[in-house]
C-alpha positions as CSV (number, residue, x, y, z in Angstrom):
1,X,-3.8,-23.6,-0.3
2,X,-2.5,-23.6,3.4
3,X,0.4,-26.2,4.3
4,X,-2.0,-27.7,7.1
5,X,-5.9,-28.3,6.1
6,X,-7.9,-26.2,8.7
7,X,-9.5,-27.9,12.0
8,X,-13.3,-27.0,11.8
9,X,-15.0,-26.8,15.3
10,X,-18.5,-26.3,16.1
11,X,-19.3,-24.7,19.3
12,X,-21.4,-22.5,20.8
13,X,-19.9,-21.7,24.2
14,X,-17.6,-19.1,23.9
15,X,-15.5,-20.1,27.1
16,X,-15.2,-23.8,25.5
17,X,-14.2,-22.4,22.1
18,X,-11.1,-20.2,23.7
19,X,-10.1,-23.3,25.4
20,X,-10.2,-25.5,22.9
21,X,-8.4,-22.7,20.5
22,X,-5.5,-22.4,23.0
23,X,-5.2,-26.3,24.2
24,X,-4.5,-26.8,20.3
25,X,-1.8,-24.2,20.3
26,X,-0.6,-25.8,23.5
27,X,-0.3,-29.0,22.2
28,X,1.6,-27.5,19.1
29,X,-1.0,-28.5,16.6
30,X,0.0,-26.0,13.8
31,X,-3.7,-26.9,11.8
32,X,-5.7,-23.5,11.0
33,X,-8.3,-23.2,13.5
34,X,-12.0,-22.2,12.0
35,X,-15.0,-21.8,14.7
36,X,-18.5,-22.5,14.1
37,X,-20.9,-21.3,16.4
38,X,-23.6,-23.5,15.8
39,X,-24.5,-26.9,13.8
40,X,-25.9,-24.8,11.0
41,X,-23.0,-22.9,10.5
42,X,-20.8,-25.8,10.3
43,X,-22.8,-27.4,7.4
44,X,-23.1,-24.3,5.8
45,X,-19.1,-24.2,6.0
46,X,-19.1,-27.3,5.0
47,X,-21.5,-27.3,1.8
48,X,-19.8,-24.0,0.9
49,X,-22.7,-21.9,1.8
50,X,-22.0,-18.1,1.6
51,X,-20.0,-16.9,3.3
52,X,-18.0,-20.2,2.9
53,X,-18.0,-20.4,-1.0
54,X,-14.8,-19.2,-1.8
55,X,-12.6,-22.4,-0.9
56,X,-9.9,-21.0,-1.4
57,X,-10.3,-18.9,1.6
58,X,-12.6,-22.0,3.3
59,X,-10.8,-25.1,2.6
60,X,-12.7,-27.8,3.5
61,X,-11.1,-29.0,7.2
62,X,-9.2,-32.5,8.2
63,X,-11.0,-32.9,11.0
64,X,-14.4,-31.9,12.7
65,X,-14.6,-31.0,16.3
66,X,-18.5,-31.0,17.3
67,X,-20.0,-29.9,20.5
68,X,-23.6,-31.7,20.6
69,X,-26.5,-29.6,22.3
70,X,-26.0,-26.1,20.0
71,X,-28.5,-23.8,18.8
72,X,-30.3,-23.6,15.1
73,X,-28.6,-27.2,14.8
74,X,-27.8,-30.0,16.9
75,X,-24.4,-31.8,16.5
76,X,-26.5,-34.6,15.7
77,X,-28.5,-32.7,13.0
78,X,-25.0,-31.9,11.8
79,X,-24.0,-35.7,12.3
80,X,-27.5,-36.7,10.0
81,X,-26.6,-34.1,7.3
82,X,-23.2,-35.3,6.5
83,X,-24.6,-38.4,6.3
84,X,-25.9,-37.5,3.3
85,X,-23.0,-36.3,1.8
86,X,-20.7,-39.3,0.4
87,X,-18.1,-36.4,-1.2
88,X,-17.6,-35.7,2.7
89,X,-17.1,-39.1,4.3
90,X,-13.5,-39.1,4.5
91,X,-14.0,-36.4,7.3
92,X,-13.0,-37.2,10.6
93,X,-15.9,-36.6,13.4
94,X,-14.9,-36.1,17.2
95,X,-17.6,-35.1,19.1
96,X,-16.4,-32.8,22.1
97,X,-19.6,-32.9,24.4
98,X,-19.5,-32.1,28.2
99,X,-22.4,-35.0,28.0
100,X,-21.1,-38.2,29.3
101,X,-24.7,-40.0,28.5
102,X,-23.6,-43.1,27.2
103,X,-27.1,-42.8,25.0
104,X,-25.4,-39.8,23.6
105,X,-22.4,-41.6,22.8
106,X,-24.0,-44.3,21.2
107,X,-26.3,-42.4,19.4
108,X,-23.2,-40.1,18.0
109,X,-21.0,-43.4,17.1
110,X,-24.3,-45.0,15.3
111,X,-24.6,-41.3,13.2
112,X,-21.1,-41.9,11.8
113,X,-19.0,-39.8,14.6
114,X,-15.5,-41.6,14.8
115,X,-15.2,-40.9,18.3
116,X,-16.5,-39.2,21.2
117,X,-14.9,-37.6,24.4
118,X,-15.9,-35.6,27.3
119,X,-14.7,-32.2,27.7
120,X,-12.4,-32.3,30.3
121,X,-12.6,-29.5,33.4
122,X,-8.4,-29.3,33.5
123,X,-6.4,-27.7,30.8
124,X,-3.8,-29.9,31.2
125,X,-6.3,-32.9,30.3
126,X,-7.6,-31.3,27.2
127,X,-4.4,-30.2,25.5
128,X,-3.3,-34.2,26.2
129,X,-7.0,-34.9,24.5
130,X,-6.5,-32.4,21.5
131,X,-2.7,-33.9,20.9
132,X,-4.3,-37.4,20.9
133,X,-6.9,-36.9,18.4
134,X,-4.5,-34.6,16.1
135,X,-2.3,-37.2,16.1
136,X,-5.4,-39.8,15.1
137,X,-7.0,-38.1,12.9
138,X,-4.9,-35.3,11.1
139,X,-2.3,-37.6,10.3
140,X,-4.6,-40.0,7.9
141,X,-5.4,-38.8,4.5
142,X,-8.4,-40.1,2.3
143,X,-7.7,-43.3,0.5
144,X,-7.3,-41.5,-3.0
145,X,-4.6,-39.5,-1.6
146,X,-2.9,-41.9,0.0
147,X,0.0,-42.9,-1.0
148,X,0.4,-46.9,-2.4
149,X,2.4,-47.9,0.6
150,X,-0.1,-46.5,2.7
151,X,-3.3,-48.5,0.9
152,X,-4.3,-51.9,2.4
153,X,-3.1,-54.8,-0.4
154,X,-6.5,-54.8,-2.0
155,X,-5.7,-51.4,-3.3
156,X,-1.9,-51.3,-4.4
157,X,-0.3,-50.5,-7.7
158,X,1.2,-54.2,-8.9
159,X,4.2,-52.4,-8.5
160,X,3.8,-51.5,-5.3
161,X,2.9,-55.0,-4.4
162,X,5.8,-56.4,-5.8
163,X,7.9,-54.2,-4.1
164,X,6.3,-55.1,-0.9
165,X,6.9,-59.0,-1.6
166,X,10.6,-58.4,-2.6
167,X,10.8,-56.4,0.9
168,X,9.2,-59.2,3.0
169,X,11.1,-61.8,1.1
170,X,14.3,-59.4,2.6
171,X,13.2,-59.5,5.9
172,X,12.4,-63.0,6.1
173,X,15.8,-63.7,4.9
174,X,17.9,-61.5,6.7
175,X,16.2,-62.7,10.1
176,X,16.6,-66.7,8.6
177,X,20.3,-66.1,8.5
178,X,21.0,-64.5,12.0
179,X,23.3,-65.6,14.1
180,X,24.2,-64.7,17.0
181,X,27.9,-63.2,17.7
182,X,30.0,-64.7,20.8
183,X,29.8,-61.4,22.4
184,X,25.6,-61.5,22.2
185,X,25.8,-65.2,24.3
């Protein structure tokens, strides 16, 4: 299994792809990086569709990059099929769409798609863009493999909880018995 779980990107212009490859690389994003060229491709990658069946070559990704107005499948076909798919809803969804429609963006956000951007016409602008959503979206895990300190209350081991209490009830008292030292007047 590779140390980083693969980026999966869906789209269909080559020039777009490249760019996107090498902004990642830029932006030291050290993620596998598996293209799609087309909505139906990506589910089949997804579902584990041959060629995709063997997952330990096709990992499922972190994170799904998804251009919108592709051939055979539309990212919003793509958007409709996974919602469908419970087993797959801890997947991030960015659209990447040169499409500033705000319709579009609705539409996307409405389908499940965590967040939408514009491709950017400067390099610079899309290596910041591909840093900001790595650091988003690759660095959450699904809630089962979360760790307990990472888990909203609701969801922590009583141990955990307790731990957290005793760790609070620190803090408060630390801060409660501050003082200030001459030197800090």
């Amino acid at each position: 299994m590779p140390a980083y779980v693969p980026i999966l990107a869906a789209e269909d212009e080559e020039t777009d792809a490249v760019l996107l490859k090498m902004a990642l690389r830029h932006a030291g994003v050290p993620n596998p990086f598996v293209l799609t060229h087309d909505g139906q491709a990506a589910v089949d990658y997804l579902g584990g569709a041959e060629p995709y069946g063997d997952r330990s070559a096709h990992p499922l990704p972190g994170l799904l990059l998804l251009d919108l107005k592709m051939p055979r499948m539309s990212g919003f076909d793509v958007l409709e099929w996974l919602s469908r798919r419970p087993e797959l809803e801890y997947l991030p969804v960015v659209v990447l769409s040169s499409s500033s429609d705000a319709r579009d963006l609705e539409k996307a956000k409405e389908m499940g798609a965590r967040e939408y951007l514009v491709k950017p016409h400067d390099f610079h602008r899309l290596v910041q863009m591909v840093q900001g959503v790595a650091a988003r979206w690759l660095a959450q895990k699904p809630d089962d493999q979360k760790s307990d300190d990472q888990k909203p209350d609701d969801q922590k081991s009583d141990d955990q909880k307790s731990d957290d209490q005793k760790s609070e009830l620190r803090k408060q008292k630390s801060t409660s018995d501050f003082r200030p030292l001459a030197s800090d007047l």
